[in-house]
mmJSON file of the N, C-alpha and C atoms, coordinates in Angstrom:
{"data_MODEL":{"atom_site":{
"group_PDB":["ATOM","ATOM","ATOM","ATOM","ATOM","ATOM","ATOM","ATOM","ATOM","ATOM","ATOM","ATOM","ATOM","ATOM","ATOM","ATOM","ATOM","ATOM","ATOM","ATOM","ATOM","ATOM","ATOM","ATOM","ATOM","ATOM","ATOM","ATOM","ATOM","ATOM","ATOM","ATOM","ATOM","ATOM","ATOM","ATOM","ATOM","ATOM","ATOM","ATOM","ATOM","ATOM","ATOM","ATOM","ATOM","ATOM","ATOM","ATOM","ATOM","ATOM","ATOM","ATOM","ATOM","ATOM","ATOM","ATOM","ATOM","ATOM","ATOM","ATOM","ATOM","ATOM","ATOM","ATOM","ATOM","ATOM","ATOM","ATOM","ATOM","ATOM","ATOM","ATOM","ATOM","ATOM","ATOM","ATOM","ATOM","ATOM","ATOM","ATOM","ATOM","ATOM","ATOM","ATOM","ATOM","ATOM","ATOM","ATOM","ATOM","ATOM","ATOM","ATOM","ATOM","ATOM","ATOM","ATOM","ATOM","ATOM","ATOM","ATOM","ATOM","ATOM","ATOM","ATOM","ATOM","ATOM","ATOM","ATOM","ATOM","ATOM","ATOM","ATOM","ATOM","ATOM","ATOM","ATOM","ATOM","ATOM","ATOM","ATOM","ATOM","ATOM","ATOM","ATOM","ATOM","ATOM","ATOM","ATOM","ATOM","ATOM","ATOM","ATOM","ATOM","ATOM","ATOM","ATOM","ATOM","ATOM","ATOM","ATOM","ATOM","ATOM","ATOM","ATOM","ATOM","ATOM","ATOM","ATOM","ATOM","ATOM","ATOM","ATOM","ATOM","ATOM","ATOM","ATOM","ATOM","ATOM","ATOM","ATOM","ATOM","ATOM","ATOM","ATOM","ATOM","ATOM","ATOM","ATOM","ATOM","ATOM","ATOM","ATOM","ATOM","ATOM","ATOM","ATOM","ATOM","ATOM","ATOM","ATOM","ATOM","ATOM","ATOM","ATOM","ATOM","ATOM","ATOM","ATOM","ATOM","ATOM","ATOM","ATOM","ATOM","ATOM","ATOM","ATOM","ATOM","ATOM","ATOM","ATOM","ATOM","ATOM","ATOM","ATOM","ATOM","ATOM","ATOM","ATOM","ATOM","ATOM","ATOM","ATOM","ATOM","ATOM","ATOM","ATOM","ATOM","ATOM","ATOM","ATOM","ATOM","ATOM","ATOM","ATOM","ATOM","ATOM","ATOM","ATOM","ATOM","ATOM","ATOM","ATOM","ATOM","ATOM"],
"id":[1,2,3,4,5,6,7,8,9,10,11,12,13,14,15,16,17,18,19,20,21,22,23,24,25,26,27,28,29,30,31,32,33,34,35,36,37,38,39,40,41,42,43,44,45,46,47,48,49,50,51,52,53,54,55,56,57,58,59,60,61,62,63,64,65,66,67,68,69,70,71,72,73,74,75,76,77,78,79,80,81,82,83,84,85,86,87,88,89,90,91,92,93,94,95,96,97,98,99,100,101,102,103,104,105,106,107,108,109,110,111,112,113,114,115,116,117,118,119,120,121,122,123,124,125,126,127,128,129,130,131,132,133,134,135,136,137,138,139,140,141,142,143,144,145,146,147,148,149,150,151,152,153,154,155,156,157,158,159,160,161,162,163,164,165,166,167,168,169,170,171,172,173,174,175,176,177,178,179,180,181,182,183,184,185,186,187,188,189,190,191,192,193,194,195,196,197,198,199,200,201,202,203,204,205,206,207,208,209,210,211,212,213,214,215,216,217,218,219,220,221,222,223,224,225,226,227,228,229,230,231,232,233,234],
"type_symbol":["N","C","C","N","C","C","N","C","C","N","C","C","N","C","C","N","C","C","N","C","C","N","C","C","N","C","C","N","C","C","N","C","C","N","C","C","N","C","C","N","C","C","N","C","C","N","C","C","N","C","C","N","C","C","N","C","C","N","C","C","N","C","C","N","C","C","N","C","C","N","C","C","N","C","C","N","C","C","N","C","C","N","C","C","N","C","C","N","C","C","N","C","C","N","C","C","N","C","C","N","C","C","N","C","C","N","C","C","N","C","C","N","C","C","N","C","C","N","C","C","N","C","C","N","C","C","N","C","C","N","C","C","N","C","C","N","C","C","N","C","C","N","C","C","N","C","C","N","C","C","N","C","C","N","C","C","N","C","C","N","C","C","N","C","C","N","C","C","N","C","C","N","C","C","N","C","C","N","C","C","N","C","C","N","C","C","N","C","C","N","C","C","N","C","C","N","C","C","N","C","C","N","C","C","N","C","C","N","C","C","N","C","C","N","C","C","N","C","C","N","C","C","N","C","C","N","C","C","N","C","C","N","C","C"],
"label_atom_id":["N","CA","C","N","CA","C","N","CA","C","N","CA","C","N","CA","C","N","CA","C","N","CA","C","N","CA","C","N","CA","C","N","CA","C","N","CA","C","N","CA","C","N","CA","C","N","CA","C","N","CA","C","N","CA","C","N","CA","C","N","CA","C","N","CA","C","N","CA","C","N","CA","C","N","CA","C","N","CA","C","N","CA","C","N","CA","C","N","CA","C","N","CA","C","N","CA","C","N","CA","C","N","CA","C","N","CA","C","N","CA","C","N","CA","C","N","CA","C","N","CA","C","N","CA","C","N","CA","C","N","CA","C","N","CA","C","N","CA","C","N","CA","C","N","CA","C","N","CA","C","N","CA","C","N","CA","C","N","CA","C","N","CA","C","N","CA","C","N","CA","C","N","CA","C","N","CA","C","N","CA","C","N","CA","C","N","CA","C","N","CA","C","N","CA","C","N","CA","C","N","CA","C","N","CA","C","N","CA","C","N","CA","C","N","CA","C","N","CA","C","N","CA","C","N","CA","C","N","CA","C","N","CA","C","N","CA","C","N","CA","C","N","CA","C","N","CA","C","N","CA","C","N","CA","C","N","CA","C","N","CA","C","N","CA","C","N","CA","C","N","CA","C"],
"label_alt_id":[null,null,null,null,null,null,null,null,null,null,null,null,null,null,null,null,null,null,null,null,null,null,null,null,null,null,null,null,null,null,null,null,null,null,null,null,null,null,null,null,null,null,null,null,null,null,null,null,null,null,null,null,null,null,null,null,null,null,null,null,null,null,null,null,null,null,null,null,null,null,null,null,null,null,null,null,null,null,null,null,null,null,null,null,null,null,null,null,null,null,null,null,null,null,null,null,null,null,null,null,null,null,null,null,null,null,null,null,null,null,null,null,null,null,null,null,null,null,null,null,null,null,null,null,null,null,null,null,null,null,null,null,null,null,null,null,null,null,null,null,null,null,null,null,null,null,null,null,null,null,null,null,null,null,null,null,null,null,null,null,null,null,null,null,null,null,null,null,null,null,null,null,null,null,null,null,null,null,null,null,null,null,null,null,null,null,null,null,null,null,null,null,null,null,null,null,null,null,null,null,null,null,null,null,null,null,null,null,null,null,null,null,null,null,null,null,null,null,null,null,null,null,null,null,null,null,null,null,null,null,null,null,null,null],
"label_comp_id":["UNK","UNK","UNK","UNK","UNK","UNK","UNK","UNK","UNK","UNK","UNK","UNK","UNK","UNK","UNK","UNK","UNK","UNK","UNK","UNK","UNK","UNK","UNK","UNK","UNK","UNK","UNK","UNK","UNK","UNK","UNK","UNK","UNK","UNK","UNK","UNK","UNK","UNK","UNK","UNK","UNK","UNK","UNK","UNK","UNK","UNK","UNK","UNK","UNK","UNK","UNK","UNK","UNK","UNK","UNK","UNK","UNK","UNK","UNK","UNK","UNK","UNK","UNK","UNK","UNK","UNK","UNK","UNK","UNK","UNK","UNK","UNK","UNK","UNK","UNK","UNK","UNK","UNK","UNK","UNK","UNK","UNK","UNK","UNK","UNK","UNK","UNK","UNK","UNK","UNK","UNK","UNK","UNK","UNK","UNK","UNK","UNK","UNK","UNK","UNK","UNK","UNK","UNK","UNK","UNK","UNK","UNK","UNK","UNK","UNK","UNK","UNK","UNK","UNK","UNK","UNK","UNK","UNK","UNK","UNK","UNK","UNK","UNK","UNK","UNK","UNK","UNK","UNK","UNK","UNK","UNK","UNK","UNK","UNK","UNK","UNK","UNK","UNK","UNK","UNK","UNK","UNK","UNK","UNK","UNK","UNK","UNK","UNK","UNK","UNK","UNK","UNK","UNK","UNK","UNK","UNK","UNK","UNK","UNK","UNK","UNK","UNK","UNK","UNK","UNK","UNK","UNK","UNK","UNK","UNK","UNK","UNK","UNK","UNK","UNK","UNK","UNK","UNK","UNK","UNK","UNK","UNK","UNK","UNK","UNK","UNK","UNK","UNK","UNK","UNK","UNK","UNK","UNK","UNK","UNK","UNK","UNK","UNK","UNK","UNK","UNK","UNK","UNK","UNK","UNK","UNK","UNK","UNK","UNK","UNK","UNK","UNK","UNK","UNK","UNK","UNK","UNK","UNK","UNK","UNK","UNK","UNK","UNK","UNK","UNK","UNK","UNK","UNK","UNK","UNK","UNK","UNK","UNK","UNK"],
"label_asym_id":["A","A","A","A","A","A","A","A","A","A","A","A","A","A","A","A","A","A","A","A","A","A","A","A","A","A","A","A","A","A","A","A","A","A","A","A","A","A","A","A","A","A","A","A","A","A","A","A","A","A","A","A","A","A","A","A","A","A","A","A","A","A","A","A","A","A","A","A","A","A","A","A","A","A","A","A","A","A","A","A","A","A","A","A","A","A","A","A","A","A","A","A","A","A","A","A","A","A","A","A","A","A","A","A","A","A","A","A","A","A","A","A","A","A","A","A","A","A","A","A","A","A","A","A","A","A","A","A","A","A","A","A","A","A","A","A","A","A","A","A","A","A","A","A","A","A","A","A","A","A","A","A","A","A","A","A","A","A","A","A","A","A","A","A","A","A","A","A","A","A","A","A","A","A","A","A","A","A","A","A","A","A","A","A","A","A","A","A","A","A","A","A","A","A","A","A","A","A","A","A","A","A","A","A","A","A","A","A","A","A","A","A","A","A","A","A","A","A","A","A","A","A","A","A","A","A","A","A","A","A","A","A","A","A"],
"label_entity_id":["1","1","1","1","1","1","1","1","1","1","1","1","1","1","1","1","1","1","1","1","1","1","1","1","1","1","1","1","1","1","1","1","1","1","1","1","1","1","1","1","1","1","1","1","1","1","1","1","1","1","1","1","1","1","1","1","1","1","1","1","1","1","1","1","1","1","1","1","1","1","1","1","1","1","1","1","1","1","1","1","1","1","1","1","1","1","1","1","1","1","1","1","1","1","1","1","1","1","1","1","1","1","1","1","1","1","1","1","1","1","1","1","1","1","1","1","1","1","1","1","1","1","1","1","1","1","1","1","1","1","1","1","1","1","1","1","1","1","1","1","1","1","1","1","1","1","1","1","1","1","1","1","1","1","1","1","1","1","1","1","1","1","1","1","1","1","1","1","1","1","1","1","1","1","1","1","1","1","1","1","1","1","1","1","1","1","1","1","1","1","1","1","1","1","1","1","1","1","1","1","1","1","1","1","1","1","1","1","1","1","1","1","1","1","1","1","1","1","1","1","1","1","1","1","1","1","1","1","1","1","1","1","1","1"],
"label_seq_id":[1,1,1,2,2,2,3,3,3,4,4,4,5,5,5,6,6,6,7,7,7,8,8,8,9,9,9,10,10,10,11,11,11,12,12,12,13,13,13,14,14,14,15,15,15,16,16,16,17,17,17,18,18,18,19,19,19,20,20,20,21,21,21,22,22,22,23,23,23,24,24,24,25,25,25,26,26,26,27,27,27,28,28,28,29,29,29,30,30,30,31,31,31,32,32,32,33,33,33,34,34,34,35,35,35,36,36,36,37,37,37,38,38,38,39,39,39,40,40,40,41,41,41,42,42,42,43,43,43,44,44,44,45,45,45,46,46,46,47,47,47,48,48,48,49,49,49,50,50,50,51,51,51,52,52,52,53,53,53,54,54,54,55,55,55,56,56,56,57,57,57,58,58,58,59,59,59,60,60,60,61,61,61,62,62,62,63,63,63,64,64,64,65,65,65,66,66,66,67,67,67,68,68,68,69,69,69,70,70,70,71,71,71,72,72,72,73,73,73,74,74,74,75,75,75,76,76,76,77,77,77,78,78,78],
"pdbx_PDB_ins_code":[null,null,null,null,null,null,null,null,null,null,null,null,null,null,null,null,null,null,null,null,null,null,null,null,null,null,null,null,null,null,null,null,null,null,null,null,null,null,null,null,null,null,null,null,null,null,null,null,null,null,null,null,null,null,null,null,null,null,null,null,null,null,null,null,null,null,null,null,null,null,null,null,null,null,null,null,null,null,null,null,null,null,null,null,null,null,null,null,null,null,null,null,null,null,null,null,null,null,null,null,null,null,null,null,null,null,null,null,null,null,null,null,null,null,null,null,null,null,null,null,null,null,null,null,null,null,null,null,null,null,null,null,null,null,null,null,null,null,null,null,null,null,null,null,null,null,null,null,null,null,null,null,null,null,null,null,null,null,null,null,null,null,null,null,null,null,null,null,null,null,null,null,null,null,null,null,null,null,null,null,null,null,null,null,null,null,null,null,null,null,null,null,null,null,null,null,null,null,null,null,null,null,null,null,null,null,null,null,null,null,null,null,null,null,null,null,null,null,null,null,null,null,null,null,null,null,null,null,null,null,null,null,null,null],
"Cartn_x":[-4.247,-3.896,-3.964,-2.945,-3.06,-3.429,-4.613,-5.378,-4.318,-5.214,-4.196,-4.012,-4.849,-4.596,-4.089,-3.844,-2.764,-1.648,-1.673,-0.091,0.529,-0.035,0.052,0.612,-0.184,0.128,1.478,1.495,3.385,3.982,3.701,4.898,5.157,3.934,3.875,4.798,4.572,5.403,7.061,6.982,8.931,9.728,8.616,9.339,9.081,8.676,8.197,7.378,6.525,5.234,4.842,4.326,2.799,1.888,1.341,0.15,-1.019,-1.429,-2.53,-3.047,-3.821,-4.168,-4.596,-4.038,-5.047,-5.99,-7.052,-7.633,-8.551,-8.442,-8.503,-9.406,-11.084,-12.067,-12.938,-12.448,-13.39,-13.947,-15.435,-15.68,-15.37,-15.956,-15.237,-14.75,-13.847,-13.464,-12.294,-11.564,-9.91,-10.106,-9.478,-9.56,-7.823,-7.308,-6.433,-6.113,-4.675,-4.971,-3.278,-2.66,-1.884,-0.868,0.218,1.023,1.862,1.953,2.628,4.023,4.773,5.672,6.938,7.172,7.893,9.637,10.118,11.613,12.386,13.035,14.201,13.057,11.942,11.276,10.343,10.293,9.696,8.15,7.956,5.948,5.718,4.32,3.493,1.989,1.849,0.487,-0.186,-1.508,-1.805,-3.169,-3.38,-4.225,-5.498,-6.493,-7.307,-8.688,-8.874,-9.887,-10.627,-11.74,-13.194,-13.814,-14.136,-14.515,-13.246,-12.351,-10.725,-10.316,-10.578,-10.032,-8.016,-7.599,-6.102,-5.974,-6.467,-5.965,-5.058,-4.445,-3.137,-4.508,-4.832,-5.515,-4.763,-5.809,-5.351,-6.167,-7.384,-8.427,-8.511,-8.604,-8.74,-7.463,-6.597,-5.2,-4.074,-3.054,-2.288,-0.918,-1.484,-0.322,1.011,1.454,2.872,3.197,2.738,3.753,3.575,2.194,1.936,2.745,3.434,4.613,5.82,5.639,7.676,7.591,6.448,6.674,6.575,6.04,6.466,7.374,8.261,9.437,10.659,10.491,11.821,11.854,10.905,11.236,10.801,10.747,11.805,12.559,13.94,15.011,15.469,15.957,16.418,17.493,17.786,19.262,19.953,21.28,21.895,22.828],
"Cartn_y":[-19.892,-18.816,-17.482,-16.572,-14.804,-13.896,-13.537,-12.262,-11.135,-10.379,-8.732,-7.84,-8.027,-7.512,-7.7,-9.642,-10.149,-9.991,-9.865,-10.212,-8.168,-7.41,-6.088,-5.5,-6.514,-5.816,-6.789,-7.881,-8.495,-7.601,-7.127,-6.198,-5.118,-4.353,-3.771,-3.795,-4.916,-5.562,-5.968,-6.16,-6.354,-4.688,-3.939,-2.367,-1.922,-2.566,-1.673,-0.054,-0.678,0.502,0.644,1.508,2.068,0.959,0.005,-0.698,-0.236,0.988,1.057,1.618,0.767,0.868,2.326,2.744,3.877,3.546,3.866,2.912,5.042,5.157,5.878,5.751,6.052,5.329,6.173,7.094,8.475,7.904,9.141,8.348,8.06,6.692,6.715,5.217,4.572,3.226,2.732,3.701,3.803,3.818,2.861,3.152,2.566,3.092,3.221,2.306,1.94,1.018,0.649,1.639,2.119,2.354,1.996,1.935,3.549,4.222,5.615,4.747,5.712,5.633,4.293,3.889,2.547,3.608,2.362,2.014,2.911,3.387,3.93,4.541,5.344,6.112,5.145,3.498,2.546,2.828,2.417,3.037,1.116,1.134,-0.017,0.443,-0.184,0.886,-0.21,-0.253,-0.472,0.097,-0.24,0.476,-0.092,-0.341,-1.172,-0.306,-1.093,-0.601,-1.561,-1.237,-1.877,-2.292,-3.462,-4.589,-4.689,-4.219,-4.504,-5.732,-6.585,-7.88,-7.927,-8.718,-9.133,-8.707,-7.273,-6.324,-5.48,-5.117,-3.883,-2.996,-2.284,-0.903,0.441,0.821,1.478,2.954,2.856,3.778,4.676,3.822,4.23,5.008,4.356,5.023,4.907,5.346,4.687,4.216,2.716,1.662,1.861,2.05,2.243,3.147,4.357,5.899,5.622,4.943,5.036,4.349,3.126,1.787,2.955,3.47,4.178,4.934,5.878,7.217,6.613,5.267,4.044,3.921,3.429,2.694,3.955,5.193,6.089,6.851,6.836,7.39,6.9,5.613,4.606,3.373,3.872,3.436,1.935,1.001,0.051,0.466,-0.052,0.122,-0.619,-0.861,-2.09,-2.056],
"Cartn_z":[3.762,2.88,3.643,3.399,3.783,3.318,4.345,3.633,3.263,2.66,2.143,3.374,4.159,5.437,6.608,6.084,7.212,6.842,5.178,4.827,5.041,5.033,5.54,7.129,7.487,9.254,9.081,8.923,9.246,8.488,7.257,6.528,7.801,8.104,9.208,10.503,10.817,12.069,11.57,10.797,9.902,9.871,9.398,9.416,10.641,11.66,12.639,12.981,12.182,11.843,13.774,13.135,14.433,13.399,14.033,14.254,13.804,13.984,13.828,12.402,11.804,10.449,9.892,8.751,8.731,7.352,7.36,6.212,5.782,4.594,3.668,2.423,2.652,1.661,0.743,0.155,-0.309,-1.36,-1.553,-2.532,-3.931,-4.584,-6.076,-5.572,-6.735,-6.476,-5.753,-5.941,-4.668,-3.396,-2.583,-1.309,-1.206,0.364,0.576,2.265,2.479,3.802,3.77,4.906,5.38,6.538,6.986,7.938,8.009,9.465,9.354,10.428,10.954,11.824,11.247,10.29,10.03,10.193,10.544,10.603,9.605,9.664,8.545,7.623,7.45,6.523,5.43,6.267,5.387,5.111,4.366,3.977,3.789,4.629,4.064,3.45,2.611,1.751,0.772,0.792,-0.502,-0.924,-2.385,-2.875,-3.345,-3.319,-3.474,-5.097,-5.957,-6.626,-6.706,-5.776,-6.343,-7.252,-7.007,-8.74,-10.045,-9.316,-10.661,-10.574,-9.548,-9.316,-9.73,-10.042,-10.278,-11.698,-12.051,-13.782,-13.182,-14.113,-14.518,-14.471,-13.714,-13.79,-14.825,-15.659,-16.823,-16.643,-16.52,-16.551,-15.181,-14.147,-12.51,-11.602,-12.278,-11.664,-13.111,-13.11,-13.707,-12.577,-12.82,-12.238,-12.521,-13.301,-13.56,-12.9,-13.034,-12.463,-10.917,-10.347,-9.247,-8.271,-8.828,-8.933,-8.502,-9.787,-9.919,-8.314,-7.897,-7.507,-6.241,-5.698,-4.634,-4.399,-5.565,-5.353,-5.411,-6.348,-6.669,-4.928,-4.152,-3.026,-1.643,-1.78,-0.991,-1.591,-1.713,-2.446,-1.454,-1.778,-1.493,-0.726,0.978,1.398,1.714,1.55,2.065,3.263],
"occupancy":[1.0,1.0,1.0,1.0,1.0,1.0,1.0,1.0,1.0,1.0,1.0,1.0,1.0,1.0,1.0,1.0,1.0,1.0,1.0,1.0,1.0,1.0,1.0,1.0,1.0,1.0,1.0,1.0,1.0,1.0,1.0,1.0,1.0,1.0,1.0,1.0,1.0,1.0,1.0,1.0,1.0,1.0,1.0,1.0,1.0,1.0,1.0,1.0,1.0,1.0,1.0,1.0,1.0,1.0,1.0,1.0,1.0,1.0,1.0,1.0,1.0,1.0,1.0,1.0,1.0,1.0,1.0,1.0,1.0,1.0,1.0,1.0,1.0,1.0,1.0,1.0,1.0,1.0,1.0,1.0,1.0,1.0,1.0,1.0,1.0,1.0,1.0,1.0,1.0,1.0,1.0,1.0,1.0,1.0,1.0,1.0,1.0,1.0,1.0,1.0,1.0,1.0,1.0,1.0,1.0,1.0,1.0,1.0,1.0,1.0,1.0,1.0,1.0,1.0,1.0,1.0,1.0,1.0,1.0,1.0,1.0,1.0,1.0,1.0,1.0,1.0,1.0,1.0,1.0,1.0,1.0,1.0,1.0,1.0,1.0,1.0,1.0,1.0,1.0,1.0,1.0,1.0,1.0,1.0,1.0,1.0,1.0,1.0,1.0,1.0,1.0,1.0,1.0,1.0,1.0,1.0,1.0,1.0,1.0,1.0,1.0,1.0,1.0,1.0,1.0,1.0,1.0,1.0,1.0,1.0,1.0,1.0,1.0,1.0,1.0,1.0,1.0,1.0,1.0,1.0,1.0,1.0,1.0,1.0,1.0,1.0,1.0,1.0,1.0,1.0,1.0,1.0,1.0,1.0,1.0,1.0,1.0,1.0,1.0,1.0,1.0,1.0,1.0,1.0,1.0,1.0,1.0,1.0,1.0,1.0,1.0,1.0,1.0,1.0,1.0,1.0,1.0,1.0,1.0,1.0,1.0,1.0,1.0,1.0,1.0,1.0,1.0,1.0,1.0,1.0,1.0,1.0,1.0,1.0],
"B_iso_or_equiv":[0.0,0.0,0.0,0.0,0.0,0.0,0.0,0.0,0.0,0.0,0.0,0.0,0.0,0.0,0.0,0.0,0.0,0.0,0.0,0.0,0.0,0.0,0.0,0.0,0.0,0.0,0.0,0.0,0.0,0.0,0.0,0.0,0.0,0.0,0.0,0.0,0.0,0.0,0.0,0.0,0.0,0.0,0.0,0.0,0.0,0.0,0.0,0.0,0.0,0.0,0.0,0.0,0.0,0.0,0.0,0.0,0.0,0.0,0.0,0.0,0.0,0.0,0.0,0.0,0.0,0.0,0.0,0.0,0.0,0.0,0.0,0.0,0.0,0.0,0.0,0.0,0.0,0.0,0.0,0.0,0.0,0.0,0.0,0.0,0.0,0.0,0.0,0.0,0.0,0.0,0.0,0.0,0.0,0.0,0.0,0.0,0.0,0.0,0.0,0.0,0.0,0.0,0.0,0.0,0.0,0.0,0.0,0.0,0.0,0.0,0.0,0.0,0.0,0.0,0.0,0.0,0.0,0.0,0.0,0.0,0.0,0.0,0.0,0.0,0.0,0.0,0.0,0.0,0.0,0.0,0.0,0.0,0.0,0.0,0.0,0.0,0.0,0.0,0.0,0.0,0.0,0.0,0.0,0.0,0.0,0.0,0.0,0.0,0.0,0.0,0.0,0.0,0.0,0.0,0.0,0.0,0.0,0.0,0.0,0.0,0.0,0.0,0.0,0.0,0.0,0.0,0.0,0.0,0.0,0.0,0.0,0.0,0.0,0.0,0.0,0.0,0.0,0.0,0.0,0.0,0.0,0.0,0.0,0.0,0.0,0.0,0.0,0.0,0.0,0.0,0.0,0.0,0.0,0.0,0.0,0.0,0.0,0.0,0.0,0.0,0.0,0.0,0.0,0.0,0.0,0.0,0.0,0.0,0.0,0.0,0.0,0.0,0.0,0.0,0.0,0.0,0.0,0.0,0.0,0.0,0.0,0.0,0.0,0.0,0.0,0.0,0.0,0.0,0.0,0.0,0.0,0.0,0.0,0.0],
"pdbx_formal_charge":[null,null,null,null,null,null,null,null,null,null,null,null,null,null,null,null,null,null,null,null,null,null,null,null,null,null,null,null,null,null,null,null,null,null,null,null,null,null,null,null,null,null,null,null,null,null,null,null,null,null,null,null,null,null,null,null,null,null,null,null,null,null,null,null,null,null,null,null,null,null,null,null,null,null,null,null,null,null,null,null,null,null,null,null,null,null,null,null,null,null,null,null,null,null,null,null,null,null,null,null,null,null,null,null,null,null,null,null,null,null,null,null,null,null,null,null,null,null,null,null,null,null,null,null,null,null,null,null,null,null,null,null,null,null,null,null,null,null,null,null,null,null,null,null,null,null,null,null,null,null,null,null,null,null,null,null,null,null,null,null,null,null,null,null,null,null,null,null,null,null,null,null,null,null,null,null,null,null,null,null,null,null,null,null,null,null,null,null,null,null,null,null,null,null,null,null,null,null,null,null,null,null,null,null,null,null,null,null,null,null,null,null,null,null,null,null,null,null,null,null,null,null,null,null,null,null,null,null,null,null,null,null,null,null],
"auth_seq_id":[1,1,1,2,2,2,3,3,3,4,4,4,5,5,5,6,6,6,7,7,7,8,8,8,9,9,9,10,10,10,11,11,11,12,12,12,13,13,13,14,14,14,15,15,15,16,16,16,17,17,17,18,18,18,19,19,19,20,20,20,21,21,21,22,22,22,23,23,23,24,24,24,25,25,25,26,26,26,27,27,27,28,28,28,29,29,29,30,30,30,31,31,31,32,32,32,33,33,33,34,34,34,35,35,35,36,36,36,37,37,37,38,38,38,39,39,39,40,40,40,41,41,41,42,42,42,43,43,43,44,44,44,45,45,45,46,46,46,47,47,47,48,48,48,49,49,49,50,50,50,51,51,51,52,52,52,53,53,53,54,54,54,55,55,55,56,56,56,57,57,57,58,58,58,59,59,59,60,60,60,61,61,61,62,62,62,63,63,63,64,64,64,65,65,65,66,66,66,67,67,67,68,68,68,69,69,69,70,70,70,71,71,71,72,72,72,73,73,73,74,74,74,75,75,75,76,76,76,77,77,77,78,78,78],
"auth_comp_id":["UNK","UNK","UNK","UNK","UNK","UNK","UNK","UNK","UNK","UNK","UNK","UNK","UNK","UNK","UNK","UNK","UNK","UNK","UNK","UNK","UNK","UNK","UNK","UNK","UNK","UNK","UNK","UNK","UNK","UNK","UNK","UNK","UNK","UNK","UNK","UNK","UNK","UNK","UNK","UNK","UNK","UNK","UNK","UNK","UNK","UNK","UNK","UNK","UNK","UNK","UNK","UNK","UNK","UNK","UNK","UNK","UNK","UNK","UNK","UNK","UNK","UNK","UNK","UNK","UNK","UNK","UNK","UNK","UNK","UNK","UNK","UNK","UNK","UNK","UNK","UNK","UNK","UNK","UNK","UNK","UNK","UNK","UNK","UNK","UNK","UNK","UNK","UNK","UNK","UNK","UNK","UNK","UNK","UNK","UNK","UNK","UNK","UNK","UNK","UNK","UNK","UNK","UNK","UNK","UNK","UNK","UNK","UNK","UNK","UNK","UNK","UNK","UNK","UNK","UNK","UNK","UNK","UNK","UNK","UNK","UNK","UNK","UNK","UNK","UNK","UNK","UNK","UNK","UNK","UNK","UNK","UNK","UNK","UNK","UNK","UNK","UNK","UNK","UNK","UNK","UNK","UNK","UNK","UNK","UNK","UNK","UNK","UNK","UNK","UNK","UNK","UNK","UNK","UNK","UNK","UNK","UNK","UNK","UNK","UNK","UNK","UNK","UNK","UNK","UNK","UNK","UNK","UNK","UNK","UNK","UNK","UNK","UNK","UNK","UNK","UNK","UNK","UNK","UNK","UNK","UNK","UNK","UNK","UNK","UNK","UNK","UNK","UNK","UNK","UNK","UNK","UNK","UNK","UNK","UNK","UNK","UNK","UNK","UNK","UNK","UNK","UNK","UNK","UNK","UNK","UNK","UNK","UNK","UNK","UNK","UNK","UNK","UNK","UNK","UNK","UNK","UNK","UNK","UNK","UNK","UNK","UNK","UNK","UNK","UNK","UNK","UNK","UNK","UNK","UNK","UNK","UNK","UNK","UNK"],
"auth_asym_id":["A","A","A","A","A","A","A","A","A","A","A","A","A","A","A","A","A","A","A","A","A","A","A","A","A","A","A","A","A","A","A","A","A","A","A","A","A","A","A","A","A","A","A","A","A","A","A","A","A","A","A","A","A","A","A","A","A","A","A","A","A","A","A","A","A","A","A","A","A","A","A","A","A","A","A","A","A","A","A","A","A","A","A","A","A","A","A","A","A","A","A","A","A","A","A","A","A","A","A","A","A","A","A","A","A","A","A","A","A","A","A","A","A","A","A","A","A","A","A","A","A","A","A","A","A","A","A","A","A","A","A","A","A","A","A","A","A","A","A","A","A","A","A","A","A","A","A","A","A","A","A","A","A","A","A","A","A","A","A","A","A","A","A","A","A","A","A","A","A","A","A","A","A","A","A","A","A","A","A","A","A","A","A","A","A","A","A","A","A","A","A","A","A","A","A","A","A","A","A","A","A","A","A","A","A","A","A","A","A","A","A","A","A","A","A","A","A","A","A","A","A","A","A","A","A","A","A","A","A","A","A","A","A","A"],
"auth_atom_id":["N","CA","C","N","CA","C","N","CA","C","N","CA","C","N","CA","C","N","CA","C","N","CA","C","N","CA","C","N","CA","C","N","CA","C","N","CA","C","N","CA","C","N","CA","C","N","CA","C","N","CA","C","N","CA","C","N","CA","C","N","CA","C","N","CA","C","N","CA","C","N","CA","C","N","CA","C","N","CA","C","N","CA","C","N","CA","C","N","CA","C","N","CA","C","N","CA","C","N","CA","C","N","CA","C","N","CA","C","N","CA","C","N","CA","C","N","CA","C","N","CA","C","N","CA","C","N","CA","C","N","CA","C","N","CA","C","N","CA","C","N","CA","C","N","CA","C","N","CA","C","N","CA","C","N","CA","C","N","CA","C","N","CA","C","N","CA","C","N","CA","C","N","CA","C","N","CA","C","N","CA","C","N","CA","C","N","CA","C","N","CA","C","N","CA","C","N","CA","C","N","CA","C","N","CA","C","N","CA","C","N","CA","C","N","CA","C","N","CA","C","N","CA","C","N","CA","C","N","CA","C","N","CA","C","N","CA","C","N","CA","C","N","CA","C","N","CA","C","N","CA","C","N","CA","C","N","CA","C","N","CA","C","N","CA","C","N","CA","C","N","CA","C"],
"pdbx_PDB_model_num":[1,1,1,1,1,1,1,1,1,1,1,1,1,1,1,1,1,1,1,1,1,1,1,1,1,1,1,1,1,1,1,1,1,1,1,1,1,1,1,1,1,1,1,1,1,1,1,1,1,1,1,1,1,1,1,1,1,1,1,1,1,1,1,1,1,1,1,1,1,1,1,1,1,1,1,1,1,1,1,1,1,1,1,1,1,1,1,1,1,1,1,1,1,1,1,1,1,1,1,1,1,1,1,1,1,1,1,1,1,1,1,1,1,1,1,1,1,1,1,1,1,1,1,1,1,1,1,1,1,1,1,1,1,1,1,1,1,1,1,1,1,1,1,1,1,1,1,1,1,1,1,1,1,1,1,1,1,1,1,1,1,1,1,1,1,1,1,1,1,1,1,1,1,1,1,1,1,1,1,1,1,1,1,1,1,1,1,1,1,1,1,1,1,1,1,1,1,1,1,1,1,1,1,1,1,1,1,1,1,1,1,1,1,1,1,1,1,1,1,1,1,1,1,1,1,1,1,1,1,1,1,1,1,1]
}}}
């Protein structure tokens, strides 16, 4: 099975990131873990909340807008 951090650095390595992780941990339950330099303006990112396990986070972030404002500005290209 693939960790979240293996399955990250190949996303990594597919956009052709810079490699080197940037990991982002202030305090509070969000932490952050991150690819800069990717291919065509690609972002690899994710977001991690402590003790949320596999929930729709409601209280800590809101998931949805955080989803859209991901996805509305890096657009799909063909």
């Amino acid at each position: 099975m693939e960790s979240v951090p293996d399955a990250l650095v190949g996303w990594a390595r597919h956009d052709d990131c810079d490699l080197k992780v940037i990991l982002e941990d202030p305090q509070g339950p969000l932490s952050t873990m991150r690819y800069k330099g990717c291919h065509r303006d690609a972002e690899v990112r994710m977001i991690r909340i402590d003790g949320l396990g596999h929930s729709w986070a409601r209280e800590e972030i809101d998931t949805t807008a955080a989803i859209w404002q991901f996805f509305s500005q890096h657009p799909l290209r063909e």
